[in-house]
C-alpha positions in Angstrom: 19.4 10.9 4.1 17.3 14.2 4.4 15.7 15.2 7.9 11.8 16.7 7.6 11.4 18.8 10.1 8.2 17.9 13.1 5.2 19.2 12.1 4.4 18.9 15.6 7.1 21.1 16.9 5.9 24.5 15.9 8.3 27.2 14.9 9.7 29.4 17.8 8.9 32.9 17.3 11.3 35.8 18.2 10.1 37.8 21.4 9.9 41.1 21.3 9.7 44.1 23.6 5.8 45.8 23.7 4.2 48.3 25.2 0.6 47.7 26.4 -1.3 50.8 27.6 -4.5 50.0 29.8 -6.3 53.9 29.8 -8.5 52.6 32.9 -7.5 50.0 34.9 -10.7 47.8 36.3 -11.0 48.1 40.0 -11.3 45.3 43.1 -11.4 41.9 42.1 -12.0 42.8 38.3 -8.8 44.5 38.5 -7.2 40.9 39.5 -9.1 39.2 36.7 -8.9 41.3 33.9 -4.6 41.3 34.8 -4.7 37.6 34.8 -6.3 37.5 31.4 -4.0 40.1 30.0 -1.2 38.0 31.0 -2.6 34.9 30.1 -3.5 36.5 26.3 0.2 37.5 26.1 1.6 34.3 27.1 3.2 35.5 29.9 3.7 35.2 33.7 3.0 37.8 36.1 6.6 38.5 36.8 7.4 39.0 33.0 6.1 42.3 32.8 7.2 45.2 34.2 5.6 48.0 35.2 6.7 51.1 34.2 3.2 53.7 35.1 0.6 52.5 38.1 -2.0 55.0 37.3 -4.5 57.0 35.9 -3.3 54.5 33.3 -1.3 51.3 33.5 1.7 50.8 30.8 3.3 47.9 30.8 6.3 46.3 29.2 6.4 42.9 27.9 8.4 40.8 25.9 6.4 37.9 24.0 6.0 36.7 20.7 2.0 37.2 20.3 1.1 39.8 17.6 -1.7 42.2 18.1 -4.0 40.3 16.6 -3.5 37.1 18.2 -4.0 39.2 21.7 -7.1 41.1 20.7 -8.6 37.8 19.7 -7.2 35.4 23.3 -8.5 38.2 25.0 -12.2 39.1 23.5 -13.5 35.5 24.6 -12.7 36.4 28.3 -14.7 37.0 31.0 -13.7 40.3 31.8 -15.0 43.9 31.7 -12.5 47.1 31.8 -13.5 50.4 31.1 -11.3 52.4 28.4 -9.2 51.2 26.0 -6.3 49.1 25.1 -2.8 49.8 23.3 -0.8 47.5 22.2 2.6 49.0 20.6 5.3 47.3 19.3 9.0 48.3 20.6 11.5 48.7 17.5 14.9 47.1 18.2 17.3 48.1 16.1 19.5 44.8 14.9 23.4 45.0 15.3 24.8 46.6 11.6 28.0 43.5 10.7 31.2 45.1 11.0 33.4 45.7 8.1 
């Protein structure tokens, strides 16, 4: 007897470790939104990223499976309005080598 997998159960993408670099952070309340949105584009909660530069720009570290892509296009149908750009870098990770 041979078990087909679930469409319905999606495959489970490998998280990895990204840098996201905000050049100019919104300010006030459109500070508070536009973070909520990044989040939310990333898949993430608030207390998944950490924080590694507060300002003149904001880098952040995140670990989530969403590609580049996949967060430019969650993101552009947003309300929200920042001034300056976005960088989204992928981490490399370098895999264990087997021992011999």
């Amino acid at each position: 007897m041979s078990e087909k997998p679930d469409p319905k159960l999606g495959q489970r993408r490998k998280k990895r470790p990204v840098l996201i670099v905000v050049e100019k952070w919104p300010d006030g309340t459109m500070g508070m939104k536009f973070g909520s949105a990044l989040m939310s584009a990333l898949g993430q909660h608030r207390d998944e990223a950490t924080l590694l530069q507060l300002g003149p720009q904001r880098i952040l570290r995140i670990e989530t499976d969403v590609s580049e892509a996949e967060f430019r296009l969650a993101l552009k149908p947003r309300d929200v309005s920042y001034h300056g750009r976005i960088h989204f870098s992928e981490l490399l990770t370098e895999e264990p080598s087997p021992a011999y």
